[in-house]
BATIDO-419591 format. One record per atom (N, C-alpha, C): residue number from 1; residue in three letters; atom name; x, y, z. Coordinates in nm, 4 decimals. Example, Ala and Ser with C-alpha at 12.3 -4.5 7.8 and 13.67 -1.06 7.14 Angstrom:
2
    k    r   a        c1        c2        c3
    1  ALA   N    1.3190   -0.5690    0.7800
    1  ALA  CA    1.2300   -0.4500    0.7800
    1  ALA   C    1.3200   -0.3300    0.7800
    2  SER   N    1.2850   -0.2250    0.7080
    2  SER  CA    1.3670   -0.1060    0.7140
    2  SER   C    1.2900    0.0030    0.7870
//
This chain:
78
    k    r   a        c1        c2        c3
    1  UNK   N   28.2097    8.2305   20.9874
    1  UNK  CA   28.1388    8.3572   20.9866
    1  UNK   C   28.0287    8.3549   21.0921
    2  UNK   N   27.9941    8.4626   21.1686
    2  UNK  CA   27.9284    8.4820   21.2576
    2  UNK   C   27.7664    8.4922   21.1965
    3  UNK   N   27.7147    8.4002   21.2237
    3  UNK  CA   27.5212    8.3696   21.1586
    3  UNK   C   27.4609    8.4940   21.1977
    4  UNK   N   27.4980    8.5733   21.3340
    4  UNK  CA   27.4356    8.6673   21.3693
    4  UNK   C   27.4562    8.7737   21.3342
    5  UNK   N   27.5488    8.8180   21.2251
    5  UNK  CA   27.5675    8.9334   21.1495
    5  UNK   C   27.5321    8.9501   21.0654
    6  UNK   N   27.4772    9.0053   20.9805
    6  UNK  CA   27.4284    9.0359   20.8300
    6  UNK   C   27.6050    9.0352   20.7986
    7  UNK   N   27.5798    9.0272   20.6537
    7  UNK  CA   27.6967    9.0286   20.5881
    7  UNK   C   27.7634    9.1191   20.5624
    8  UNK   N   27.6985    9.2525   20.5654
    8  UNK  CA   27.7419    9.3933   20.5489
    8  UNK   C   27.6870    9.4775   20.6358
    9  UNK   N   27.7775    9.5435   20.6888
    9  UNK  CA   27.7393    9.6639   20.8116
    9  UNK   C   27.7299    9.7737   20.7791
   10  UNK   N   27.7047    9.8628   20.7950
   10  UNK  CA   27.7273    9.9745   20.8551
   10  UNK   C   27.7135   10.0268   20.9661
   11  UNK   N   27.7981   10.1131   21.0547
   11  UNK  CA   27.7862   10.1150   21.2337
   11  UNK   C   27.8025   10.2279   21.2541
   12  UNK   N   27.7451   10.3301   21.3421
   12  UNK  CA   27.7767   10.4608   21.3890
   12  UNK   C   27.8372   10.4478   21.5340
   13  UNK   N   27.9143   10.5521   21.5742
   13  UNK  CA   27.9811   10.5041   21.7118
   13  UNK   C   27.9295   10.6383   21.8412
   14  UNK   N   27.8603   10.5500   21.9302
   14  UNK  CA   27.7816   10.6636   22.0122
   14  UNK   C   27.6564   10.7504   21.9713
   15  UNK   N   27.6526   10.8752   22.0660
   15  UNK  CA   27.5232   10.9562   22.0095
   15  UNK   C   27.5780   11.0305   21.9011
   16  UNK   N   27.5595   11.0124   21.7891
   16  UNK  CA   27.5823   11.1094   21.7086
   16  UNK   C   27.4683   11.1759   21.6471
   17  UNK   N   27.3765   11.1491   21.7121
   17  UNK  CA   27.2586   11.2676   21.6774
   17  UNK   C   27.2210   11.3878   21.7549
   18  UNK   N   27.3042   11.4093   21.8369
   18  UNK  CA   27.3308   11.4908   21.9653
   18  UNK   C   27.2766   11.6440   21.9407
   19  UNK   N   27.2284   11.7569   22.0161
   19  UNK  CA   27.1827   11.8401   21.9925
   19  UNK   C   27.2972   11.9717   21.9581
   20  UNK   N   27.4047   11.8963   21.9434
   20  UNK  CA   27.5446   12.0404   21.8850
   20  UNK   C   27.6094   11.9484   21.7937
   21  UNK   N   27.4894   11.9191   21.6735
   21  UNK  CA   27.5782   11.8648   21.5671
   21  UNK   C   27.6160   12.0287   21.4488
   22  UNK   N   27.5761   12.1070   21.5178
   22  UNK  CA   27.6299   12.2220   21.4396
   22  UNK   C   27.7297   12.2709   21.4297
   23  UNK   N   27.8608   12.2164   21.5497
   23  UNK  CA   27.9947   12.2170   21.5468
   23  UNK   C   28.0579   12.0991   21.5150
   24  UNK   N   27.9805   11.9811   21.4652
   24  UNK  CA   28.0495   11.8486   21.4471
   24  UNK   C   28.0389   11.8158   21.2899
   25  UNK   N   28.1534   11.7476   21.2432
   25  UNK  CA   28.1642   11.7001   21.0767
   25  UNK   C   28.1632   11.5785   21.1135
   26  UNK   N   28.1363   11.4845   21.0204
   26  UNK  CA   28.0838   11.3379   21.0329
   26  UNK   C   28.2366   11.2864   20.9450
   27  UNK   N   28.2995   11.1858   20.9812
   27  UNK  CA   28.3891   11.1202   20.9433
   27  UNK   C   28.3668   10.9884   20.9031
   28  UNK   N   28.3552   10.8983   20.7900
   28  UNK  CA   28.2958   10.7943   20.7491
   28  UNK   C   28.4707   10.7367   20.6801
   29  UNK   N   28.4702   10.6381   20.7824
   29  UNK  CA   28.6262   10.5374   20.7038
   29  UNK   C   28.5111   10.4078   20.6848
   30  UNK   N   28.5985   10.3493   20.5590
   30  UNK  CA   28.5040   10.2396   20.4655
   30  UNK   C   28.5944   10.1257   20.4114
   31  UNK   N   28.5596   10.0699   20.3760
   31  UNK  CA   28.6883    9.9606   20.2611
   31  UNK   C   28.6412    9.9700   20.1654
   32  UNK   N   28.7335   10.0099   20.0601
   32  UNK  CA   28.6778   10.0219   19.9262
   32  UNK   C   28.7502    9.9046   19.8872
   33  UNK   N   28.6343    9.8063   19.8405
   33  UNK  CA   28.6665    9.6855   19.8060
   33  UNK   C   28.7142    9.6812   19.6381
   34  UNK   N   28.6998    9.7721   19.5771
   34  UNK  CA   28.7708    9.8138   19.4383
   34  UNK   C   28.9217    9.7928   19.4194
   35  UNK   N   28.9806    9.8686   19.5823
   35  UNK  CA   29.1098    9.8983   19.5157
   35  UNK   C   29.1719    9.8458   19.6105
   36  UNK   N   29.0781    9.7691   19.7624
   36  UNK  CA   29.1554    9.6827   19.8644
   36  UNK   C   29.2095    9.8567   19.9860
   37  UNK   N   29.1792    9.9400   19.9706
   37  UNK  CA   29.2086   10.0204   20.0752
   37  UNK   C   29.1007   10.0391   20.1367
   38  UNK   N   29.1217   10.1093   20.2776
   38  UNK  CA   29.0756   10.1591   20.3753
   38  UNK   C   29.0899   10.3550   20.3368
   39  UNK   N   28.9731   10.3597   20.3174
   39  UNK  CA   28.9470   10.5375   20.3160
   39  UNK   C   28.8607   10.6268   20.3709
   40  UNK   N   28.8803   10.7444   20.3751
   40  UNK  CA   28.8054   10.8142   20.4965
   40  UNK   C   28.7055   10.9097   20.3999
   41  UNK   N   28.5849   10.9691   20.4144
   41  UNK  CA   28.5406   11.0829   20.3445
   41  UNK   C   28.4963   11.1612   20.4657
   42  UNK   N   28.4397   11.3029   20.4410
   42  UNK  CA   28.4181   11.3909   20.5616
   42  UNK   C   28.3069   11.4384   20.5320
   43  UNK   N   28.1594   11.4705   20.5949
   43  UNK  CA   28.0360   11.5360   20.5339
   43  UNK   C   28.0118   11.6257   20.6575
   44  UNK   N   27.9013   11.7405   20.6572
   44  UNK  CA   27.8679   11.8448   20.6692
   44  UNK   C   27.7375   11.7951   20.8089
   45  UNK   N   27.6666   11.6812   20.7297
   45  UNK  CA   27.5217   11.6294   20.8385
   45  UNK   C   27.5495   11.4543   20.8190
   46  UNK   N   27.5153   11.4355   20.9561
   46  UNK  CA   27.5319   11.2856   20.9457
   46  UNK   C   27.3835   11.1968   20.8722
   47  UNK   N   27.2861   11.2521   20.7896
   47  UNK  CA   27.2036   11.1673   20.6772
   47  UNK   C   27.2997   11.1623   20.5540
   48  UNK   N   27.4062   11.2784   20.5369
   48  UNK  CA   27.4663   11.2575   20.4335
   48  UNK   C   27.5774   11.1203   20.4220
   49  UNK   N   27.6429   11.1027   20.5500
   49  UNK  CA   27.7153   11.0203   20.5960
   49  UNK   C   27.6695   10.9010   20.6130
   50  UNK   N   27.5351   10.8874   20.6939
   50  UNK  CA   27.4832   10.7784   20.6438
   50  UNK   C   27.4324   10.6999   20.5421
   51  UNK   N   27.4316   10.7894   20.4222
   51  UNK  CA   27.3990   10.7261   20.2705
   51  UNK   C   27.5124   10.6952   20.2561
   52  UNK   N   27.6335   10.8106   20.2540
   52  UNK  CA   27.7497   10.7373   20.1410
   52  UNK   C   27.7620   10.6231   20.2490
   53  UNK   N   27.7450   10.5729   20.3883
   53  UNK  CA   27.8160   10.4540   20.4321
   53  UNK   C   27.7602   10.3555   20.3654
   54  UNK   N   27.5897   10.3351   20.3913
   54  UNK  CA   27.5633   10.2373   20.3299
   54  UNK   C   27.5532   10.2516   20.1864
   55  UNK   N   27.5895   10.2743   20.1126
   55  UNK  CA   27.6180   10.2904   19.9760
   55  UNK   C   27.7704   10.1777   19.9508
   56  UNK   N   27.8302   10.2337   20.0367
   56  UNK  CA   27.9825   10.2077   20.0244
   56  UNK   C   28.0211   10.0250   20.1043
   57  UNK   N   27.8501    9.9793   20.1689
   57  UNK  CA   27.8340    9.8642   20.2043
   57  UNK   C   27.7885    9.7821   20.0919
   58  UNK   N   27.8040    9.7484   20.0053
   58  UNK  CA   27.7292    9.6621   19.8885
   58  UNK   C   27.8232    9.5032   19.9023
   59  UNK   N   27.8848    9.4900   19.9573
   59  UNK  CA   27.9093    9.2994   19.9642
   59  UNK   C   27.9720    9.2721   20.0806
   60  UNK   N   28.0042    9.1537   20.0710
   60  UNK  CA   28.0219    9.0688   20.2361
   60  UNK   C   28.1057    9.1302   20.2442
   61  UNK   N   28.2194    9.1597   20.2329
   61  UNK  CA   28.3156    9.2491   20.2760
   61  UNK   C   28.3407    9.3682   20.3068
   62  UNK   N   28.2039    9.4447   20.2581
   62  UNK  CA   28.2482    9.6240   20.3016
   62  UNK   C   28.1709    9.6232   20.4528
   63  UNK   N   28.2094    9.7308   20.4664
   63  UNK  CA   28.2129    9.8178   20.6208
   63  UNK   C   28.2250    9.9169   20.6029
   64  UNK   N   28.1479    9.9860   20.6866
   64  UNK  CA   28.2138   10.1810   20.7226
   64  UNK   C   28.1562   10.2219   20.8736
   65  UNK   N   28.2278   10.2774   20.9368
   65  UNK  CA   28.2123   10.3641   21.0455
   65  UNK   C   28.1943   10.4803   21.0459
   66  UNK   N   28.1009   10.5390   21.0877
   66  UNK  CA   28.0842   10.7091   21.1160
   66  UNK   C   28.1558   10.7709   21.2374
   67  UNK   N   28.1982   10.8458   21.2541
   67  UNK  CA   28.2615   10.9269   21.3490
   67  UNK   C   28.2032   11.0822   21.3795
   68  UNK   N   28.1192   11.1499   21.4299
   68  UNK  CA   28.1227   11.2663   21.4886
   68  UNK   C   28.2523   11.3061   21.5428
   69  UNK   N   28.3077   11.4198   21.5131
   69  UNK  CA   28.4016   11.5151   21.5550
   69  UNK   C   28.3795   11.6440   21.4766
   70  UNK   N   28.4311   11.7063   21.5742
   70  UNK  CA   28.4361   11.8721   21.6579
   70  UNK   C   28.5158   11.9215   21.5154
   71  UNK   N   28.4127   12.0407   21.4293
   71  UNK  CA   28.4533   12.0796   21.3188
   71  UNK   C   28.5726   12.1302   21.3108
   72  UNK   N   28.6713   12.1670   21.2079
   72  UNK  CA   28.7736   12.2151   21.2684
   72  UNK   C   28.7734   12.3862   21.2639
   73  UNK   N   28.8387   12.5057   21.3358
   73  UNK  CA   28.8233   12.6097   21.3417
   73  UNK   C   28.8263   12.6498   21.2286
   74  UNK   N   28.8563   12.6294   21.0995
   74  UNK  CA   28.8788   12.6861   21.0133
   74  UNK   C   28.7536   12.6750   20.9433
   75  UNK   N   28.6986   12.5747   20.9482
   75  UNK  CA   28.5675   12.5389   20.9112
   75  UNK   C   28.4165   12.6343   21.0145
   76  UNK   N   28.4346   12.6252   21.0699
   76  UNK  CA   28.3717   12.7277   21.1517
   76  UNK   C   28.3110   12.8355   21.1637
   77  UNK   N   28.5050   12.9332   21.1191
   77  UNK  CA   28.4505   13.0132   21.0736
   77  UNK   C   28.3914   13.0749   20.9307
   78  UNK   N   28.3724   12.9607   20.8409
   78  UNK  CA   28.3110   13.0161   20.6870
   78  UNK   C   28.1667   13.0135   20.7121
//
């Protein structure tokens, strides 16, 4: 195991605090160490995304990534 890692991450990828997060949904894939899968959830603002990640970090084994992407049109327009 790498000494220079904490044991549990959480990582965002790029600027995702960018000034047109008003067209972007936050994408958070995680390991849910419960059931041994890899799963995705989708939020609205990336503070929300950043709780459930580190939430969803609680032992040496979890992880989650955030993703910014471009809301989808349907979402948009509500």
């Amino acid at each position: 195991m790498d000494t220079n890692l904490s044991n549990s991450q959480a990582t965002t990828r790029g600027s995702l605090g960018g000034s047109d997060t008003a067209n972007q949904e936050f994408h958070v894939t995680y390991f849910d160490s419960d059931c041994g899968l890899i799963r995705t959830e989708t939020f609205d603002t990336l503070p929300e995304a950043e709780r459930f990640a580190s939430r969803n970090v609680s032992d040496e084994q979890g992880w989650a990534v955030i993703d910014a992407v471009p809301a989808e049109a349907s979402q948009l327009a509500a």
